[in-house]
N, C-alpha and C positions, 0 to 999 in steps of 0.2 A: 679851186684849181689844185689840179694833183700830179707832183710828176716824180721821177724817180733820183734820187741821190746817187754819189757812183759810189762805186763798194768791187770789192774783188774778191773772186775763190780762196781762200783759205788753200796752203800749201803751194799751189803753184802760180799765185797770184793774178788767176785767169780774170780779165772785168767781166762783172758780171752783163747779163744780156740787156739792151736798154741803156747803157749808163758809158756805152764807147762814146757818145757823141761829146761829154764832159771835158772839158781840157785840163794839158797837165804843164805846168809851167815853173819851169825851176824845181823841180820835185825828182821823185823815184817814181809816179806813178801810181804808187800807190795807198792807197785809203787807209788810212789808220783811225781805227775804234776809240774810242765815240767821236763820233759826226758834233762839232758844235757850230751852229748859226751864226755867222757875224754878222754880216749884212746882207741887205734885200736893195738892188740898182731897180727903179722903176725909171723905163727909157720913152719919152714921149717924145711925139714930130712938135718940132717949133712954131709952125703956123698948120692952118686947119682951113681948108675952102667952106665959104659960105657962096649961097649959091652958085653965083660965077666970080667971086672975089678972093684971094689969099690974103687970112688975115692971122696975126700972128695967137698962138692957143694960151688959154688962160692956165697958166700953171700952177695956180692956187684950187684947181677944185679935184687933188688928188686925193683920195681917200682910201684909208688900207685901215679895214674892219677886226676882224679877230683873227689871229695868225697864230697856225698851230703845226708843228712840226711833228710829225708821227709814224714811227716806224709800221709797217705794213705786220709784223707779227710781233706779238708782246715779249718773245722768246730773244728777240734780236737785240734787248736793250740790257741782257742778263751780263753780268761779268763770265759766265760762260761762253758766251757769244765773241765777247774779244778776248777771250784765251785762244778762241781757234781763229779769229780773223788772224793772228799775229803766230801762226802756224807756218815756219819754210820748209822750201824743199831744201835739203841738202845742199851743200856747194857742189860736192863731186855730182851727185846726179846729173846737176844742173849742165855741169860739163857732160857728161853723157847724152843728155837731153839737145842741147844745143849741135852735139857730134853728129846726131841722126837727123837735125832740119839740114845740115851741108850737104 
């Protein structure tokens, strides 16, 4: 299974496409270089129907095989790569920028 990590534009800290659906909580929003894994929540239903009966699911038979975290380009784990993650735009632009969405 393979799905996208959030990450943002560089300079105007646009999220990247794919990666809105991510929440942000207690944060600025955004992603700061390098990504490290803390944990993995595996979410299972409590009981399980057998035929016509609810019975409760055995939670001992999870198993998580080899787990491998990898950037989609080899270039993205460079210390080049979070030189420009951690790229802003300006303050005053910014006020500029904000003038023209009113």
């Amino acid at each position: 299974m393979r799905f996208e990590l959030p990450g943002n534009q560089p300079y105007d800290c646009y999220r990247e496409p794919g990666t809105c659906w991510w929440g942000n909580y207690n944060g600025d929003g955004i992603v700061d270089l390098p990504i490290t894994l803390e944990k993995i929540f595996v979410e299972r239903r409590t009981h399980v129907i057998v035929a016509d009966e609810l019975k409760p699911a055995d939670i001992n038979d999870t198993l998580l095989g080899d787990l491998f975290a990898e950037y989609e380009n080899p270039l993205d784990e460079t210390t080049q790569a979070i030189r420009l993650s951690q790229l802003r735009m300006d303050a005053t632009e910014q006020d500029v920028m904000s003038g023209l969405k009113k």
